[in-house]
SEDO-397840 format. One line per 3 residues: number of its first residue (from 0); their letters; for each residue x, y, z of N, C-alpha, C, O. Coordinates in pm, whole numbers. Each point is the difference from the previous one (the first is absolute). Layout:
<atoms>
NUM = A = X:Y:Z:X:Y:Z:X:Y:Z:X:Y:Z  ...
</atoms>
This chain:
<atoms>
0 = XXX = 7520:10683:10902:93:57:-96:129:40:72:-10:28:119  158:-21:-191:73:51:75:40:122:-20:-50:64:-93  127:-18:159:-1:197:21:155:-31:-10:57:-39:102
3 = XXX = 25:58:-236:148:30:-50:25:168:12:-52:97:-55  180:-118:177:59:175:1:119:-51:-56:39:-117:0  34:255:-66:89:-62:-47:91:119:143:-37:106:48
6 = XXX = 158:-187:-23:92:95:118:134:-39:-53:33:-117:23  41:183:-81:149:-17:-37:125:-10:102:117:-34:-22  -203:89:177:73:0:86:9:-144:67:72:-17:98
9 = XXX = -137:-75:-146:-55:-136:95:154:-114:-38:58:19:-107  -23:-94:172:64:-108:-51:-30:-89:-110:-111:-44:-31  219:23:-24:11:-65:-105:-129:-155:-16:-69:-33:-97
12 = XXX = 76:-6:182:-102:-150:24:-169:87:7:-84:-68:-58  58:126:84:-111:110:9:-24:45:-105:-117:-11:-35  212:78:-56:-35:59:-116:-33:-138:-110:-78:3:-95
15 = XXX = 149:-102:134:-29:-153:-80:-162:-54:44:-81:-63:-67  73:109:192:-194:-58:1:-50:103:-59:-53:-51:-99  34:171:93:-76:84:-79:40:-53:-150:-91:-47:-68
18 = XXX = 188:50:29:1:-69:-161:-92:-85:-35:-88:17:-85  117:-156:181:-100:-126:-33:-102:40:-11:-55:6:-110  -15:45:254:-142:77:-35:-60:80:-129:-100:-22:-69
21 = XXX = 192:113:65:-36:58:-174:-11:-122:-49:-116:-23:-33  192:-66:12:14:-106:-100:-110:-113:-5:-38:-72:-93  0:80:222:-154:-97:8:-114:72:89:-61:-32:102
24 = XXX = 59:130:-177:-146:93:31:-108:-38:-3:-87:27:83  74:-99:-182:-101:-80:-28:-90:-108:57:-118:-8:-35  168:-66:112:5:-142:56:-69:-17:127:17:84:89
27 = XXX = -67:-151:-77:-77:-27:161:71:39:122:101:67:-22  -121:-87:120:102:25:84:46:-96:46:111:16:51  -181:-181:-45:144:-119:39:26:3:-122:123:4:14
30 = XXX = -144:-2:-163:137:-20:-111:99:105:0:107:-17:-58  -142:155:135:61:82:-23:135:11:143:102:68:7  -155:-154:78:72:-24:132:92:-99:-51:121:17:12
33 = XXX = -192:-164:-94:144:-31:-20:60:12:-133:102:-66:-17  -138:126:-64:118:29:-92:109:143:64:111:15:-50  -154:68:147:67:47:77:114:-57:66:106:60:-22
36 = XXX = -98:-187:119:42:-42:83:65:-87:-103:121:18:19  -137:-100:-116:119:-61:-99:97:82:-44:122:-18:5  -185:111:-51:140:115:-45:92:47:73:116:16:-39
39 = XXX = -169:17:180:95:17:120:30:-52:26:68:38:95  -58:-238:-123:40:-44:86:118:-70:-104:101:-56:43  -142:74:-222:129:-1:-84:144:165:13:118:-9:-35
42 = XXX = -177:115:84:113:63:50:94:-25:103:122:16:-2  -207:-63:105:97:-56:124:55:-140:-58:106:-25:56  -126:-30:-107:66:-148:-107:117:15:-21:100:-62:36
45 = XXX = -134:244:-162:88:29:-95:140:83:123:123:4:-8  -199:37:86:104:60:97:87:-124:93:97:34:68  -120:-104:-70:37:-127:62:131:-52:-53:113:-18:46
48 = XXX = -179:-1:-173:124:-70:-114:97:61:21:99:-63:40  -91:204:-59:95:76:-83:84:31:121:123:4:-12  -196:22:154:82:-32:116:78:-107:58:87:18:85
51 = XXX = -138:-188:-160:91:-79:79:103:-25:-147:79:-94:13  -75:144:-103:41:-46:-173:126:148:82:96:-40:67  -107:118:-78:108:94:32:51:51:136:47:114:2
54 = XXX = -50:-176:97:24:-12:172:119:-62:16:19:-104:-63  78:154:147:102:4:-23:32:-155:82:85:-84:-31  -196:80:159:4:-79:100:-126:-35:19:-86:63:-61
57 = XXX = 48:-166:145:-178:27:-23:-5:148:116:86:66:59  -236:-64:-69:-49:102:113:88:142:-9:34:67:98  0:-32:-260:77:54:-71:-105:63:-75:-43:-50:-104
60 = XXX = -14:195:169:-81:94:-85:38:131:-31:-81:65:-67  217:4:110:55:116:2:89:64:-48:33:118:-14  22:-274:-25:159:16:-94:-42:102:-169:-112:20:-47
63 = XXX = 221:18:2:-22:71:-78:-105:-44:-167:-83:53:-73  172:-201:90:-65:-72:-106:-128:-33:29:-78:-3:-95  46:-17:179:-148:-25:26:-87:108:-16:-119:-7:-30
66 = XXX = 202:135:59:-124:169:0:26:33:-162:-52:99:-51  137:-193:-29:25:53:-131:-78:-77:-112:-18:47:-112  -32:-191:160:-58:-87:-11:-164:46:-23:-69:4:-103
69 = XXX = 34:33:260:-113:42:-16:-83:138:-61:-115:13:-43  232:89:60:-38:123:-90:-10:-33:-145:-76:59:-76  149:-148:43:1:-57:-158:-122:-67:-40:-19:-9:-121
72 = XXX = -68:-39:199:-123:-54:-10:-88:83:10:-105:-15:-62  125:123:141:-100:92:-18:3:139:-99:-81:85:-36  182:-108:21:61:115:-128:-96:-85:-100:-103:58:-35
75 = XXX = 122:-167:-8:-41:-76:-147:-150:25:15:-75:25:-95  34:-35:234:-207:-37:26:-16:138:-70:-62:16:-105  141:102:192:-53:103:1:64:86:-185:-24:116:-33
78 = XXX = 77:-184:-25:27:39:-157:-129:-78:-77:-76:67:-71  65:-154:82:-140:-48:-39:-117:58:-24:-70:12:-101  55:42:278:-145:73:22:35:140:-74:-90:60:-59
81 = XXX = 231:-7:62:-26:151:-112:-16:-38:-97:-87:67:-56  138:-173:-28:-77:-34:-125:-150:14:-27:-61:38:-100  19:-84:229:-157:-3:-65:-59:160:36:-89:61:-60
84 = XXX = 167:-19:173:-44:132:40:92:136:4:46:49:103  -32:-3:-220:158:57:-26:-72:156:92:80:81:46  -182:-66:-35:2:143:67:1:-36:179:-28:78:91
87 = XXX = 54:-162:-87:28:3:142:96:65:81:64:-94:47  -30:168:-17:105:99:4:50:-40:164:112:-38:34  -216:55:43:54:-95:148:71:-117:-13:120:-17:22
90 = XXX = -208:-68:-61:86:-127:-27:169:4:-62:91:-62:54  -80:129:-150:143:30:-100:70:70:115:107:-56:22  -133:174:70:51:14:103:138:-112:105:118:-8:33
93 = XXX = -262:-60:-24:-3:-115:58:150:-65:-58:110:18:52  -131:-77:-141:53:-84:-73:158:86:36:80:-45:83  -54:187:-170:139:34:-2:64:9:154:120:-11:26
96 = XXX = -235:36:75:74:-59:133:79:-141:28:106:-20:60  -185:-61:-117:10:-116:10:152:-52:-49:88:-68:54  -102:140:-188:122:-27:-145:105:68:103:85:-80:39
99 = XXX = -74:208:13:130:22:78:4:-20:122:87:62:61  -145:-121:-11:24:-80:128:82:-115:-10:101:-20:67  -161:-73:-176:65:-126:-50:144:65:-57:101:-29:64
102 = XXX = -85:119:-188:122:84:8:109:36:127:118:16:-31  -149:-6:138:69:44:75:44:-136:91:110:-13:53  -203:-71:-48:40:-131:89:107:-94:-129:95:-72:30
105 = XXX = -143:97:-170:115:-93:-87:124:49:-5:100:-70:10  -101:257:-33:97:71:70:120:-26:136:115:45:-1  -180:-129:114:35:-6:115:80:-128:21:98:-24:71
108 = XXX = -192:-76:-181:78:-141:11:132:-28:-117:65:-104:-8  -47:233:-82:84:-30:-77:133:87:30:106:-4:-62  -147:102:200:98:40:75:61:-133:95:112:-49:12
111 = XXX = -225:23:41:23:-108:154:77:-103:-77:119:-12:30  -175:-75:-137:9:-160:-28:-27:1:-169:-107:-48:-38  167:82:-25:46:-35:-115:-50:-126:-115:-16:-6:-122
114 = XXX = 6:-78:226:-6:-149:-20:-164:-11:-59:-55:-31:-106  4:90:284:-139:-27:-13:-41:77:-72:-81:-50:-78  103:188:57:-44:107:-79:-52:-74:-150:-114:17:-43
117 = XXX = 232:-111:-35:0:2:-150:-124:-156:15:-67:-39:-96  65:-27:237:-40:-153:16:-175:72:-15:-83:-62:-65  61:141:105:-135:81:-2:-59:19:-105:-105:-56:-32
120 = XXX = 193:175:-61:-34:3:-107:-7:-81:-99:-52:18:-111  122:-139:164:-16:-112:-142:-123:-74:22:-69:-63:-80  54:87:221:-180:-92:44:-102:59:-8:-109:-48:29
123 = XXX = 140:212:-87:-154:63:25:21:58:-184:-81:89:-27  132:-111:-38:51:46:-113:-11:140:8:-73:72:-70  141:-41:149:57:202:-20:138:-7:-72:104:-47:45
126 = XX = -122:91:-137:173:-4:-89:-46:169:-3:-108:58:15  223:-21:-38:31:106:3:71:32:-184:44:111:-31
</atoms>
């Protein structure tokens, strides 16, 4: 059987294997190993894309659009999961960190670069 703690302090990829687990509690332990290991291995996919789709250059993971890119993907996962779990109160935490973090970096590029600032928002549909 497996033994789920839940730790709010753990990284983000961590708190995503405890999810799956809730999510296939059930299951043997090789179906439960690999429907584990597919799901993780469609996040690093999904993290992939959205890194070479918005990289300014290759080997381009730091630029602003890329950290605005990926908070936007996890803003949407993590609006989802309060849907299904609106008393989650850590998680929503979570999330409004997230929302002004991304705030402060779209903030930064529409000081810096203008250009890219509005080229962002038309690719991630943030209208204002």
């Amino acid at each position: 059987s497996i033994k789920i703690i839940k730790d709010n302090n753990k990284p983000y990829y961590d708190q995503l294997i405890m999810a799956i687990e809730n999510q296939y509690a059930g299951l043997e332990d090789k179906q439960f190993h690999e429907k584990l290991y597919s799901d993780l291995e469609k996040v690093v996919e999904d993290k992939k894309k959205i890194i070479e789709e918005y990289a300014i250059k290759s080997g381009d993971t730091g630029s602003p659009e890329v950290q605005i890119a990926l908070l936007t993907h996890k803003i949407d996962k993590l609006v989802s999961h309060l849907k299904l779990n609106p008393k989650d109160n850590h998680s929503r935490r979570g999330l409004l960190k997230m929302v002004s973090k991304r705030k402060r970096l779209l903030d930064y590029l529409k000081r810096e670069a203008p250009k890219r600032h509005s080229s962002v928002m038309k690719k991630l549909g943030l209208d204002k």
